[in-house]
PDB file of N, H, CA, C and O in Angstrom:
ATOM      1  N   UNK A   1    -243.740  90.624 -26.293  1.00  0.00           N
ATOM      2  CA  UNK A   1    -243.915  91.032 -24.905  1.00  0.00           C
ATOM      3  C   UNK A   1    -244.247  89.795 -24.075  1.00  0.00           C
ATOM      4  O   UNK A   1    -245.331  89.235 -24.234  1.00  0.00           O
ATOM      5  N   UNK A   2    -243.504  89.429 -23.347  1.00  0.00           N
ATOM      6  H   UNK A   2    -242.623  89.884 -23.218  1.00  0.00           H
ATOM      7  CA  UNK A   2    -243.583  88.036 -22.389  1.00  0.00           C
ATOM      8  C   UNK A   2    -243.443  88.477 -21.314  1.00  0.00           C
ATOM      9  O   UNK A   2    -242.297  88.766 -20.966  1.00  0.00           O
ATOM     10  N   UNK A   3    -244.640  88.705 -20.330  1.00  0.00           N
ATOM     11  H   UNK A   3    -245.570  88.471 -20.612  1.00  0.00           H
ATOM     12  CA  UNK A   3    -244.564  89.385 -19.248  1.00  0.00           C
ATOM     13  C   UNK A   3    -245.069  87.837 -18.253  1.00  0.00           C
ATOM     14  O   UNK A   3    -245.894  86.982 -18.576  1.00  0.00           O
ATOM     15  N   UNK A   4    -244.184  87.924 -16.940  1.00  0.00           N
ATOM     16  H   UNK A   4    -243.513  88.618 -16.677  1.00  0.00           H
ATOM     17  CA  UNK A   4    -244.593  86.601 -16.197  1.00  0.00           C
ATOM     18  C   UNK A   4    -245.960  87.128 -15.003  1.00  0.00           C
ATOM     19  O   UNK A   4    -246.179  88.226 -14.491  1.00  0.00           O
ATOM     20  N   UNK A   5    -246.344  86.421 -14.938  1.00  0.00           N
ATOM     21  H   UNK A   5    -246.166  85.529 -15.353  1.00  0.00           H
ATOM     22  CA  UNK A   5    -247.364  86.716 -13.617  1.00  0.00           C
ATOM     23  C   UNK A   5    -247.661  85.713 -12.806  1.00  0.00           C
ATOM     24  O   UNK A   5    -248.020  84.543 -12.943  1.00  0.00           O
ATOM     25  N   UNK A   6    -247.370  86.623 -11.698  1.00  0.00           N
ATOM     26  H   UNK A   6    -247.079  87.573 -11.586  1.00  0.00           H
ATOM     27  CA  UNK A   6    -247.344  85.420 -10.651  1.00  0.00           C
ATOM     28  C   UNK A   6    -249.204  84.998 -10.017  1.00  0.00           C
ATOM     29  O   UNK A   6    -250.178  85.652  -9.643  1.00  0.00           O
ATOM     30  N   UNK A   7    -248.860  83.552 -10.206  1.00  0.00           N
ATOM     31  H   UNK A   7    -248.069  83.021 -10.509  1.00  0.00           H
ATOM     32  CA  UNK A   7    -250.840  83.356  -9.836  1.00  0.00           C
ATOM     33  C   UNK A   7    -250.890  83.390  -8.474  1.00  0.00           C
ATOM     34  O   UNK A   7    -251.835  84.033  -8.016  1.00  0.00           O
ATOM     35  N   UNK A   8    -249.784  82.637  -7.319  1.00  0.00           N
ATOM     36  H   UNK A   8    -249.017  82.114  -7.691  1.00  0.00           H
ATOM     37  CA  UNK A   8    -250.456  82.623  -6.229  1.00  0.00           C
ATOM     38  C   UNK A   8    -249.392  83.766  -5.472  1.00  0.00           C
ATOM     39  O   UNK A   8    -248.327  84.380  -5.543  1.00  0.00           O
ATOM     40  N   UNK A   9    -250.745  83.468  -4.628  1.00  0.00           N
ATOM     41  H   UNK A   9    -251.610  82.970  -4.571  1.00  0.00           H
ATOM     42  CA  UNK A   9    -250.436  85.027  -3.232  1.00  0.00           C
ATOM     43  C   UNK A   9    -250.704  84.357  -1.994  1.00  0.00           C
ATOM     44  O   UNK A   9    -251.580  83.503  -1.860  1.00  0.00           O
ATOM     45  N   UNK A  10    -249.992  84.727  -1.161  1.00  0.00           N
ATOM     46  H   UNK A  10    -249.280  85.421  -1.270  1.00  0.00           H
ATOM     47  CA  UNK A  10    -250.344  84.931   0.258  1.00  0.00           C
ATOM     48  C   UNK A  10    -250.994  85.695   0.627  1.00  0.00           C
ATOM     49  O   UNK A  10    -250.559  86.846   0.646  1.00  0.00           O
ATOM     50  N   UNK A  11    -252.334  85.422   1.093  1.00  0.00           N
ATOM     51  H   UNK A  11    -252.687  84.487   1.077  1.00  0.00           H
ATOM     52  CA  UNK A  11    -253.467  86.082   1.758  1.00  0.00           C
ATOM     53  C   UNK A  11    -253.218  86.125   3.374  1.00  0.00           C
ATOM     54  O   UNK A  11    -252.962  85.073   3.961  1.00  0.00           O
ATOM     55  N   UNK A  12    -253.308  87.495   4.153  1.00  0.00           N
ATOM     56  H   UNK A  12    -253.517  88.349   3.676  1.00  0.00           H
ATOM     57  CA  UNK A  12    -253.182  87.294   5.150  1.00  0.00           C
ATOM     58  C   UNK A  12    -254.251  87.868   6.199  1.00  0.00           C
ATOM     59  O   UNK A  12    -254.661  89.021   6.065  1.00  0.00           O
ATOM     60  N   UNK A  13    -254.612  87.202   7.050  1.00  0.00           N
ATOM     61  H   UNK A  13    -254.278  86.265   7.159  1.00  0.00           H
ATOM     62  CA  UNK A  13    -256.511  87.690   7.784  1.00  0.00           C
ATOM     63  C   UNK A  13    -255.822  88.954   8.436  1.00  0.00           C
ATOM     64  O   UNK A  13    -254.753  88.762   9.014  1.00  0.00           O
ATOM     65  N   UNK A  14    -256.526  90.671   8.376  1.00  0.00           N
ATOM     66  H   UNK A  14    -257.395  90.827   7.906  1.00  0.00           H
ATOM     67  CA  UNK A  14    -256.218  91.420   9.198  1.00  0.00           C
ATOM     68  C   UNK A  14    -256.747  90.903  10.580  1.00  0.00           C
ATOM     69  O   UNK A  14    -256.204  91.171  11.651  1.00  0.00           O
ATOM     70  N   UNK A  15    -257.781  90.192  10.447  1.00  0.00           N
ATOM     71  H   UNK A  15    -258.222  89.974   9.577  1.00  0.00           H
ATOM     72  CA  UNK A  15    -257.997  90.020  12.272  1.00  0.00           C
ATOM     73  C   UNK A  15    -256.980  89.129  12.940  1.00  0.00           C
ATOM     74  O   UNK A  15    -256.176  89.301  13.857  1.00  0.00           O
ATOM     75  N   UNK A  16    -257.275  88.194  12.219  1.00  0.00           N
ATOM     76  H   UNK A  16    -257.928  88.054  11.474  1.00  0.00           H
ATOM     77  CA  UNK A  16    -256.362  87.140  13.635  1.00  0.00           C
ATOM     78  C   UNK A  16    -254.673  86.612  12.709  1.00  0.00           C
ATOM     79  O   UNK A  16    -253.972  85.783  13.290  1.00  0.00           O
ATOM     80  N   UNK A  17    -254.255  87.103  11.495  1.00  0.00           N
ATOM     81  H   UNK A  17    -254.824  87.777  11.023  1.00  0.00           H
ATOM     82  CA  UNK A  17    -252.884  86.934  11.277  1.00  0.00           C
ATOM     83  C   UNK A  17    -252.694  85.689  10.466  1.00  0.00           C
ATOM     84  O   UNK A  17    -251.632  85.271  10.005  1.00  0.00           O
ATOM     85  N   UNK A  18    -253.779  85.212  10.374  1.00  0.00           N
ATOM     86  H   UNK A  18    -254.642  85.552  10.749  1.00  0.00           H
ATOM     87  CA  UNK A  18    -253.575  83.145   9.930  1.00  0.00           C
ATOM     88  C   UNK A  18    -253.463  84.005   8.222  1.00  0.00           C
ATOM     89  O   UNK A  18    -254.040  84.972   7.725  1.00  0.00           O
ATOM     90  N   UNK A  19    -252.270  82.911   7.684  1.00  0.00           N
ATOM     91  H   UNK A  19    -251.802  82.125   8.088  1.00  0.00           H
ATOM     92  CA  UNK A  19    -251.882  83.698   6.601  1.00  0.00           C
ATOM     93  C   UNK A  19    -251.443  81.760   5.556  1.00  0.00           C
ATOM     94  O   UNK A  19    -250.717  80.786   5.754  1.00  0.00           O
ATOM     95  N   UNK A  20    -252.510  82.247   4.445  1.00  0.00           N
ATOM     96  H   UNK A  20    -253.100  83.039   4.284  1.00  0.00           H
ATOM     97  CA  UNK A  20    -252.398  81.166   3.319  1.00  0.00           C
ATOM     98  C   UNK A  20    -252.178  81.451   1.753  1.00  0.00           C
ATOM     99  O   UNK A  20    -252.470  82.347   0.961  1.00  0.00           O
ATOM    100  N   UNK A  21    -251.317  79.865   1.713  1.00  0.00           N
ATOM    101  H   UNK A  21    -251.079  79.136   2.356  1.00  0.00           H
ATOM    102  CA  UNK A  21    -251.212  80.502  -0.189  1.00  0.00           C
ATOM    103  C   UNK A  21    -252.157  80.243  -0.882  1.00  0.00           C
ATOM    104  O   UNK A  21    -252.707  79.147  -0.764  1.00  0.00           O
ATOM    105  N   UNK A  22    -252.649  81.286  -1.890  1.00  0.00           N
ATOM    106  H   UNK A  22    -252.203  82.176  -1.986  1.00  0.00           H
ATOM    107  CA  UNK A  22    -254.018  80.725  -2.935  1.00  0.00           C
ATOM    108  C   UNK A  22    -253.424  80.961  -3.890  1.00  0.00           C
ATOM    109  O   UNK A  22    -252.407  81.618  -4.113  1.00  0.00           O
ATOM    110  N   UNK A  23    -254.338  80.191  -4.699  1.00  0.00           N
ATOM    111  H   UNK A  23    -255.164  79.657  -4.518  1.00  0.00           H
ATOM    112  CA  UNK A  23    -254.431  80.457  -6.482  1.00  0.00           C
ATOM    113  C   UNK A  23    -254.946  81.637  -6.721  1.00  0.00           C
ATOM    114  O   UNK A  23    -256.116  81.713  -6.347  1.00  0.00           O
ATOM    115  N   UNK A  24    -254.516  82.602  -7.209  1.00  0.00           N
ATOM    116  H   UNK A  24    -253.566  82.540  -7.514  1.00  0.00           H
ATOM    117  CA  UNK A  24    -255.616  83.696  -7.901  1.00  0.00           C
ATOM    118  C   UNK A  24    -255.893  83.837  -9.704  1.00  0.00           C
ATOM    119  O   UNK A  24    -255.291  84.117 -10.741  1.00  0.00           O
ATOM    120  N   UNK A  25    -257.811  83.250  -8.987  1.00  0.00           N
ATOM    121  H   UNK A  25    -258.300  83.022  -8.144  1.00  0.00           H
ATOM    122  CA  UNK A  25    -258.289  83.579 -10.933  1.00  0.00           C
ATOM    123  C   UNK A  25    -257.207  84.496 -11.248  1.00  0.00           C
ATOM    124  O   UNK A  25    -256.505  85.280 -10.610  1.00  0.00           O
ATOM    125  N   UNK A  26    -257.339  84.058 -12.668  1.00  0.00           N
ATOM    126  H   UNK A  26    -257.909  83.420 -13.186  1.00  0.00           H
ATOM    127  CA  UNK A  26    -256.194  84.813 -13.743  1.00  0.00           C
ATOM    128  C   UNK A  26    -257.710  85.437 -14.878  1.00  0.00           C
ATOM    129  O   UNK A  26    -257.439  86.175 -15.825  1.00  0.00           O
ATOM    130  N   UNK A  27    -259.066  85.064 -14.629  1.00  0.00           N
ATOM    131  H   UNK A  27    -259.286  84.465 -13.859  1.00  0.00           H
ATOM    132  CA  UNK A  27    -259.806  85.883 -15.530  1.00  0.00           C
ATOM    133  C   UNK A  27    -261.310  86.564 -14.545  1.00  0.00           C
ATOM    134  O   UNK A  27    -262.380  87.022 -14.945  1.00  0.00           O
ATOM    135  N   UNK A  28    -260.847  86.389 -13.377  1.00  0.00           N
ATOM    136  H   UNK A  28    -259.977  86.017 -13.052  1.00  0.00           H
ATOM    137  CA  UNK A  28    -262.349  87.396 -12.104  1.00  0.00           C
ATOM    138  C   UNK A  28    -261.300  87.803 -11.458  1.00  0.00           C
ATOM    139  O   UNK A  28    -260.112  87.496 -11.362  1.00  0.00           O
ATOM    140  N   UNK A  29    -262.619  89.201 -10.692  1.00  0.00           N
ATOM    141  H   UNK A  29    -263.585  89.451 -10.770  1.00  0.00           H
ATOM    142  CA  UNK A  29    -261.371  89.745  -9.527  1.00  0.00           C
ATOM    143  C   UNK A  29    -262.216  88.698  -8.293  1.00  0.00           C
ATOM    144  O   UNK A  29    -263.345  88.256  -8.507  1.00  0.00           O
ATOM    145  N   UNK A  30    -261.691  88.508  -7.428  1.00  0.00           N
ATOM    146  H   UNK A  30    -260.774  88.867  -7.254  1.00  0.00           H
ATOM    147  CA  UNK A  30    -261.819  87.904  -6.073  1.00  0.00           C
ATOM    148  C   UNK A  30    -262.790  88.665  -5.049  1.00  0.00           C
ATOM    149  O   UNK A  30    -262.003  89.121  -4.220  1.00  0.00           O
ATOM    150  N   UNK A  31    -263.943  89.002  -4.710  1.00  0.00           N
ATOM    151  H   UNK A  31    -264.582  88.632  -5.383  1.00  0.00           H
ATOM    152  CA  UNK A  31    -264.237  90.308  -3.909  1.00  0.00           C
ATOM    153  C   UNK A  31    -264.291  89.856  -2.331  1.00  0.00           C
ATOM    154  O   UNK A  31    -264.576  90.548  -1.354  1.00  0.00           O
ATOM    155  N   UNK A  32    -263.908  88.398  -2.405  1.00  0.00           N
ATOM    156  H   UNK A  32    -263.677  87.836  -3.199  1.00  0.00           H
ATOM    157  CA  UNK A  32    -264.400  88.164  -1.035  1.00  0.00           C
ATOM    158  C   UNK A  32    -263.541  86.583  -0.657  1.00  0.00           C
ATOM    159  O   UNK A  32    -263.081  85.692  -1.371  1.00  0.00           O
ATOM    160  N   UNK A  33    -263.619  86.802   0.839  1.00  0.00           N
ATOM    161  H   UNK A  33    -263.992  87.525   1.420  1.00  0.00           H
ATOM    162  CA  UNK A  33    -262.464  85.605   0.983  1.00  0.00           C
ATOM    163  C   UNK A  33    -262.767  85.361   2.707  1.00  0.00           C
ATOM    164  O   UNK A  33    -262.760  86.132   3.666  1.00  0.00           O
ATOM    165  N   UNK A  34    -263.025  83.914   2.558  1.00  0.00           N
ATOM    166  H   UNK A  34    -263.031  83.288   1.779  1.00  0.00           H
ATOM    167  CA  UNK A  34    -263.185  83.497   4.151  1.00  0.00           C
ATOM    168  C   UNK A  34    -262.034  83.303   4.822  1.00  0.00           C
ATOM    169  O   UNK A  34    -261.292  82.452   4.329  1.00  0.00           O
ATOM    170  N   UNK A  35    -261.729  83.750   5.636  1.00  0.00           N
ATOM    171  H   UNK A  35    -262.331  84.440   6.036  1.00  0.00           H
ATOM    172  CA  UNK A  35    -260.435  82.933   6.775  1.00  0.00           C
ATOM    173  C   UNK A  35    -260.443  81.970   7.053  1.00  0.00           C
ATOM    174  O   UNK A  35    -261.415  81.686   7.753  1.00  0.00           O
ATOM    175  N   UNK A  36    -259.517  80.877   6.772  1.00  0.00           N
ATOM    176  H   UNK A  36    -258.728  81.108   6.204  1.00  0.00           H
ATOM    177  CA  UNK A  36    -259.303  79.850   7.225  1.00  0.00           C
ATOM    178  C   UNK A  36    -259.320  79.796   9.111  1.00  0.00           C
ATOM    179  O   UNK A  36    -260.072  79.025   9.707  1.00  0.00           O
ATOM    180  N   UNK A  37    -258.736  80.376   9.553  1.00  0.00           N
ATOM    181  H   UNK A  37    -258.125  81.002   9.069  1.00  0.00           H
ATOM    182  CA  UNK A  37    -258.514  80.490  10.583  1.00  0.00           C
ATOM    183  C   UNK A  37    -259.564  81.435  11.557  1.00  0.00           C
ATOM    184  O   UNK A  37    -259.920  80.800  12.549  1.00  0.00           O
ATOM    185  N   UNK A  38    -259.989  82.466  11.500  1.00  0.00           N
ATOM    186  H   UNK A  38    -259.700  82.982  10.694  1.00  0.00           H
ATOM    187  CA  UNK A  38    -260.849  82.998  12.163  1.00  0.00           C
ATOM    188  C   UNK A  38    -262.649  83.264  11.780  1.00  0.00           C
ATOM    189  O   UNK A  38    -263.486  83.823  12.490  1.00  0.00           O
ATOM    190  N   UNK A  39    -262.856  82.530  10.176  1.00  0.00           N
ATOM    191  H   UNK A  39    -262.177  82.076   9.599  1.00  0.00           H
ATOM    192  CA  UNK A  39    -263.733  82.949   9.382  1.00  0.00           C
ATOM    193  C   UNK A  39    -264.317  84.116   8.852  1.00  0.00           C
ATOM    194  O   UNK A  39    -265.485  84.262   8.493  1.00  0.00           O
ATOM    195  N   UNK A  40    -263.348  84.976   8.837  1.00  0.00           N
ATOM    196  H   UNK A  40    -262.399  84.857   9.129  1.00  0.00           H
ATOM    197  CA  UNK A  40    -264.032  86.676   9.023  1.00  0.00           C
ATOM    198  C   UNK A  40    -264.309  86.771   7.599  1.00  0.00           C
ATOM    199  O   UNK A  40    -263.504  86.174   6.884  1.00  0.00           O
ATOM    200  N   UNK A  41    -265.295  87.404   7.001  1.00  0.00           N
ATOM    201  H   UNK A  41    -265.949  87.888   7.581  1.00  0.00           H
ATOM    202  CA  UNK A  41    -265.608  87.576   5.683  1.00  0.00           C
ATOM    203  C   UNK A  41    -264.147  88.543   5.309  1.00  0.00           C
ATOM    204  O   UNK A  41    -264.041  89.375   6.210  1.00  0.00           O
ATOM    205  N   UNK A  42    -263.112  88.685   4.383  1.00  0.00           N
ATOM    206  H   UNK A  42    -263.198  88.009   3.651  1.00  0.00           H
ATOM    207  CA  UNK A  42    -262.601  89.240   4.084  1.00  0.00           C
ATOM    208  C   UNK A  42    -263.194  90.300   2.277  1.00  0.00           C
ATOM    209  O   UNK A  42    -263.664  89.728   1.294  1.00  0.00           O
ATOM    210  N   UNK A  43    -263.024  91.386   2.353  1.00  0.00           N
ATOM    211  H   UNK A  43    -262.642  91.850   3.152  1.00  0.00           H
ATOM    212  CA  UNK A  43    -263.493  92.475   1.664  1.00  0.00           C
ATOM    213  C   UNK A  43    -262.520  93.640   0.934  1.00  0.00           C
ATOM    214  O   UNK A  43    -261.760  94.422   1.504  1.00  0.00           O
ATOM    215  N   UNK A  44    -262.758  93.521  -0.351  1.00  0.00           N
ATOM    216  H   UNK A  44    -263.376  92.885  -0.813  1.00  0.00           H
ATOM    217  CA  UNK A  44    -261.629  94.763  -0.395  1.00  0.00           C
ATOM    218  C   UNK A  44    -261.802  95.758   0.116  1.00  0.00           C
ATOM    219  O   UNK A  44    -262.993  95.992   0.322  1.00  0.00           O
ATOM    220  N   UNK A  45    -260.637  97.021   0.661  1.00  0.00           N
ATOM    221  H   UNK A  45    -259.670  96.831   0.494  1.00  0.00           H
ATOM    222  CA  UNK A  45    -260.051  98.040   0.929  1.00  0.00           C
ATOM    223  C   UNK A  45    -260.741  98.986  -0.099  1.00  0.00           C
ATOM    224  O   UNK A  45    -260.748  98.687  -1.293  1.00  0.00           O
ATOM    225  N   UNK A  46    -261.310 100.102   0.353  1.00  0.00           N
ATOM    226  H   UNK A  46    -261.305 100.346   1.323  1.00  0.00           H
ATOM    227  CA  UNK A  46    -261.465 101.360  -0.685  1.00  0.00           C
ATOM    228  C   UNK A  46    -260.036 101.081  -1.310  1.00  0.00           C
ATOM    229  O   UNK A  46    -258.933 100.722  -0.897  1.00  0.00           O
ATOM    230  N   UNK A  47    -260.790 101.532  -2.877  1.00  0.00           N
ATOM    231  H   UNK A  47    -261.685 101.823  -3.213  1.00  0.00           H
ATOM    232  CA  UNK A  47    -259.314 101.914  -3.641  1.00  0.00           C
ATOM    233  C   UNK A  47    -258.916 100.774  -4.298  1.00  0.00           C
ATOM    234  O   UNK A  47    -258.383 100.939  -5.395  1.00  0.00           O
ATOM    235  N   UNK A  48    -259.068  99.527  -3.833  1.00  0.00           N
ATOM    236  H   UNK A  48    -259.502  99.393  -2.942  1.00  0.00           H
ATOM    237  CA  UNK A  48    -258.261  97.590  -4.319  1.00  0.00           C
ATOM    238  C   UNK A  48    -259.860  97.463  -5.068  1.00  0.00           C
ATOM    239  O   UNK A  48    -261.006  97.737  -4.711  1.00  0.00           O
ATOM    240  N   UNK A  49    -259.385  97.034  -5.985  1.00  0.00           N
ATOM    241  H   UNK A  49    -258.454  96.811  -6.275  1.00  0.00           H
ATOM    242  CA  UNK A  49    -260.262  95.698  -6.650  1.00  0.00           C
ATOM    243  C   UNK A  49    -260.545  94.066  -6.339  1.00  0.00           C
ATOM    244  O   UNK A  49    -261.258  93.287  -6.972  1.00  0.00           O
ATOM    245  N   UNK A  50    -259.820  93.855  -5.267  1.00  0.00           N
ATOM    246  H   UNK A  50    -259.241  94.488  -4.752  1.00  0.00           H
ATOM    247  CA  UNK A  50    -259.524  92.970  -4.974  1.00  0.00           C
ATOM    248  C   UNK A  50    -259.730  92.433  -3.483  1.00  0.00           C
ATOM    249  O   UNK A  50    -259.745  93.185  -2.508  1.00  0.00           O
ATOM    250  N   UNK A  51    -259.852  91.350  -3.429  1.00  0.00           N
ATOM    251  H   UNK A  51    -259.839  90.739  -4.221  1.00  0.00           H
ATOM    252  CA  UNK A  51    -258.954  91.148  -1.726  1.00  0.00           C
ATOM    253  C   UNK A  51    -257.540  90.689  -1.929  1.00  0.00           C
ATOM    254  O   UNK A  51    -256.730  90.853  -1.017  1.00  0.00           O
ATOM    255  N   UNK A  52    -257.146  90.066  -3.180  1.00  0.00           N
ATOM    256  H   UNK A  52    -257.804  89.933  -3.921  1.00  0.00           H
ATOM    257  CA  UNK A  52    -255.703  90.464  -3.286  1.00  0.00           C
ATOM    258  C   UNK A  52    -254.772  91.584  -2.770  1.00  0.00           C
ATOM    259  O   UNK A  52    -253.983  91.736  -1.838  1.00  0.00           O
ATOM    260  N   UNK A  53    -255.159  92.170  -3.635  1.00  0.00           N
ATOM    261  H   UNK A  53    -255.801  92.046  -4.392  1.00  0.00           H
ATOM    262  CA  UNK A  53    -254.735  93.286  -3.792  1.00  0.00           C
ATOM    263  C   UNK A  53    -254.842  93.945  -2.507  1.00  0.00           C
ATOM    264  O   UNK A  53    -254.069  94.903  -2.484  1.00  0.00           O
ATOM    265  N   UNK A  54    -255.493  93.815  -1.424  1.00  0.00           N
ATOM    266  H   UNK A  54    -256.121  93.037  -1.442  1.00  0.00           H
ATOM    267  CA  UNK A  54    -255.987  94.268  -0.230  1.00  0.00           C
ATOM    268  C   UNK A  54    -254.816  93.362   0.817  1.00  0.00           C
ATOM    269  O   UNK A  54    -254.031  93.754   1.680  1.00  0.00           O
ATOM    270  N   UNK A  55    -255.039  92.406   0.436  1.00  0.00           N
ATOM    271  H   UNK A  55    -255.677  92.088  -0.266  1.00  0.00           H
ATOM    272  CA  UNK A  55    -254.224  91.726   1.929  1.00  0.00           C
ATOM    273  C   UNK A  55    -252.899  90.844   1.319  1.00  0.00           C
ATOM    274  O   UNK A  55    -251.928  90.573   2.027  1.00  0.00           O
ATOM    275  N   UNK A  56    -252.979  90.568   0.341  1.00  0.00           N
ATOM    276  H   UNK A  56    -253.767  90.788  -0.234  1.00  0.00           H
ATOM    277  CA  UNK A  56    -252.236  89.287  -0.469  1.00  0.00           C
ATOM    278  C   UNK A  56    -250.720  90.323  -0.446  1.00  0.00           C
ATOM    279  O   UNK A  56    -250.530  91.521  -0.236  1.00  0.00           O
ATOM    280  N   UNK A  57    -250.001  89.388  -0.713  1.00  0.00           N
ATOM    281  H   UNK A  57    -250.156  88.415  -0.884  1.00  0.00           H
ATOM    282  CA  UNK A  57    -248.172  89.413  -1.037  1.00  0.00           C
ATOM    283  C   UNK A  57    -248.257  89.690  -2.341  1.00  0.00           C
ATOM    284  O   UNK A  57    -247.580  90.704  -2.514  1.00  0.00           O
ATOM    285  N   UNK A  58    -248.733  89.329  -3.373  1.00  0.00           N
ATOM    286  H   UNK A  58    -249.283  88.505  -3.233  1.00  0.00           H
ATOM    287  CA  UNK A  58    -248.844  89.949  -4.453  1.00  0.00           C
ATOM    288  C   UNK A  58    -250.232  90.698  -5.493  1.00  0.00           C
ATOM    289  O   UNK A  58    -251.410  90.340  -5.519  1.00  0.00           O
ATOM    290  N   UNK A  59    -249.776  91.466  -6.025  1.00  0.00           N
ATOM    291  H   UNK A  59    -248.819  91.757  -6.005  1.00  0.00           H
ATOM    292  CA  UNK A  59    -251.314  92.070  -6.477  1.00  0.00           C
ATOM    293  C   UNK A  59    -251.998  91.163  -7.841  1.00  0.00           C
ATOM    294  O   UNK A  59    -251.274  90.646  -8.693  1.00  0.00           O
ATOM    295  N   UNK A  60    -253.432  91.086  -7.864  1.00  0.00           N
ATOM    296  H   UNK A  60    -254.019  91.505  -7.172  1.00  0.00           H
ATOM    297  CA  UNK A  60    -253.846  90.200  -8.765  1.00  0.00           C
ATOM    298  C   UNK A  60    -253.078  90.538 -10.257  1.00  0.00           C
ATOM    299  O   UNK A  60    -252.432  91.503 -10.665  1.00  0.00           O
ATOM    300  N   UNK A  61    -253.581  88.941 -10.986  1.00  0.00           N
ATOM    301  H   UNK A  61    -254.106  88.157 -10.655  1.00  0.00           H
ATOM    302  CA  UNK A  61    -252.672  89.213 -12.214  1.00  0.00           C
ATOM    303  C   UNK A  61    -253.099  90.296 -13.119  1.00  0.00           C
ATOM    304  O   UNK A  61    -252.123  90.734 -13.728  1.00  0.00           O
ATOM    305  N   UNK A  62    -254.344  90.965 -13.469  1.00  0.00           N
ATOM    306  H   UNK A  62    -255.137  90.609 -12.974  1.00  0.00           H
ATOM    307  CA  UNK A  62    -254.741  91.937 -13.904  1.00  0.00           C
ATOM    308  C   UNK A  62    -254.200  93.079 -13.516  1.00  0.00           C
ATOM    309  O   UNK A  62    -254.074  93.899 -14.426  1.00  0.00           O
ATOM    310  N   UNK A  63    -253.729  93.506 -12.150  1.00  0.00           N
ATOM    311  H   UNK A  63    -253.832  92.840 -11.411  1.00  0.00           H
ATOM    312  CA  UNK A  63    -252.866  94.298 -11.808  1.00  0.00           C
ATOM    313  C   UNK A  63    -251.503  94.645 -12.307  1.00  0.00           C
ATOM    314  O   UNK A  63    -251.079  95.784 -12.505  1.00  0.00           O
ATOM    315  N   UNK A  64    -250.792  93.378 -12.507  1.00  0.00           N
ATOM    316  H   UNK A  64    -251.136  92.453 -12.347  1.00  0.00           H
ATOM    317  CA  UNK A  64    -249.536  93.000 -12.275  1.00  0.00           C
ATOM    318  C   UNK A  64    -248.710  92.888 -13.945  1.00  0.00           C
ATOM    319  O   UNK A  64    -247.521  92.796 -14.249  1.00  0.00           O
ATOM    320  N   UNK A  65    -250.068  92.951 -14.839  1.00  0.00           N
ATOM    321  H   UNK A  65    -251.034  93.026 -14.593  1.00  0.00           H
ATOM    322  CA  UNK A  65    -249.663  93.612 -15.864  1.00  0.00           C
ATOM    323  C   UNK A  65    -250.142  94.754 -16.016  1.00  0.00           C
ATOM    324  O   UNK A  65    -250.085  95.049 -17.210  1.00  0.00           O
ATOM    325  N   UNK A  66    -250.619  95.604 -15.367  1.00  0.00           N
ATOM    326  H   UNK A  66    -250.666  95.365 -14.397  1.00  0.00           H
ATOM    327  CA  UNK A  66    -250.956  97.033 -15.587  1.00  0.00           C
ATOM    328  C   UNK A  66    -252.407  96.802 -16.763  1.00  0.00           C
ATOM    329  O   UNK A  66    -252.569  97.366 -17.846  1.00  0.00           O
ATOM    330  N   UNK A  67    -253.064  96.063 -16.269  1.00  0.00           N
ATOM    331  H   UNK A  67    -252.933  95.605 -15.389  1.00  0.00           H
ATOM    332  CA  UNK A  67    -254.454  96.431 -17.183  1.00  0.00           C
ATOM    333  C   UNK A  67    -255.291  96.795 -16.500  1.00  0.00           C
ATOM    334  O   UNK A  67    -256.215  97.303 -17.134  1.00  0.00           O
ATOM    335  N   UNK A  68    -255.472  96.770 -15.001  1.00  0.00           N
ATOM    336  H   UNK A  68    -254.720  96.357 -14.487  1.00  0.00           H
ATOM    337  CA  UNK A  68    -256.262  96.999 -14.702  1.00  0.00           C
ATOM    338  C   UNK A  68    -257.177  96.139 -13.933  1.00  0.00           C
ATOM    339  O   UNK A  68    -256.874  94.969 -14.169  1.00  0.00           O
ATOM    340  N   UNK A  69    -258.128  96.215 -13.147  1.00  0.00           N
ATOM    341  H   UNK A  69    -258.374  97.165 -12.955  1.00  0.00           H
ATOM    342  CA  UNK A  69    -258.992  95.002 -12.814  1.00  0.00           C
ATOM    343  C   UNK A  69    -260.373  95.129 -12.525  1.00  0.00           C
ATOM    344  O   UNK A  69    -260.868  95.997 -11.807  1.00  0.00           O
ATOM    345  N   UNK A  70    -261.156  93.941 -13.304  1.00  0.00           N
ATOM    346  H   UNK A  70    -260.753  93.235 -13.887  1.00  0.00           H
ATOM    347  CA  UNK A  70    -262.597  94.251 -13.622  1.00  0.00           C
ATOM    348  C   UNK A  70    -262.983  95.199 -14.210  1.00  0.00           C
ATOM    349  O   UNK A  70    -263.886  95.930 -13.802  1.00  0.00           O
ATOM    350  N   UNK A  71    -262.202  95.383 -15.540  1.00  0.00           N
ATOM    351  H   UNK A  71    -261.469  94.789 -15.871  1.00  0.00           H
ATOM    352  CA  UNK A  71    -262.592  96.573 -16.288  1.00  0.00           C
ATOM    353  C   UNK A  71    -263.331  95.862 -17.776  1.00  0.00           C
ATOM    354  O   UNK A  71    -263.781  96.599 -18.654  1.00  0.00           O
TER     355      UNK A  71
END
């Protein structure tokens, strides 16, 4: 089973739109993320484990093989 996962994501600020590529740990979930651009504490979404998973282009790698995240 050789499953690929993609590490980085585009994070994008719901407030002001400023949108960057990160690395995402491949072994924590992320719970929190400053804006480059507007500084807004970013937070996951009921429901996300993540702020990936919340704002990002792709969902964390724990996701993205179906295990799950922070379990």
């Amino acid at each position: 089973m050789n499953e690929t996962v993609e590490r980085h994501s585009v994070i994008t600020c719901p407030q002001c739109g400023t949108a960057r590529r990160e690395e995402m740990p491949t072994d924590a979930c992320q719970f929190f993320y400053e804006c480059t651009g507007c500084g807004t504490l970013l937070k996951p979404r009921s429901g996300d484990c993540c702020v990936y998973c919340s704002y990002g282009s792709v969902k964390c790698p724990p996701q993205q093989v179906d295990q799950g995240c922070c379990s």
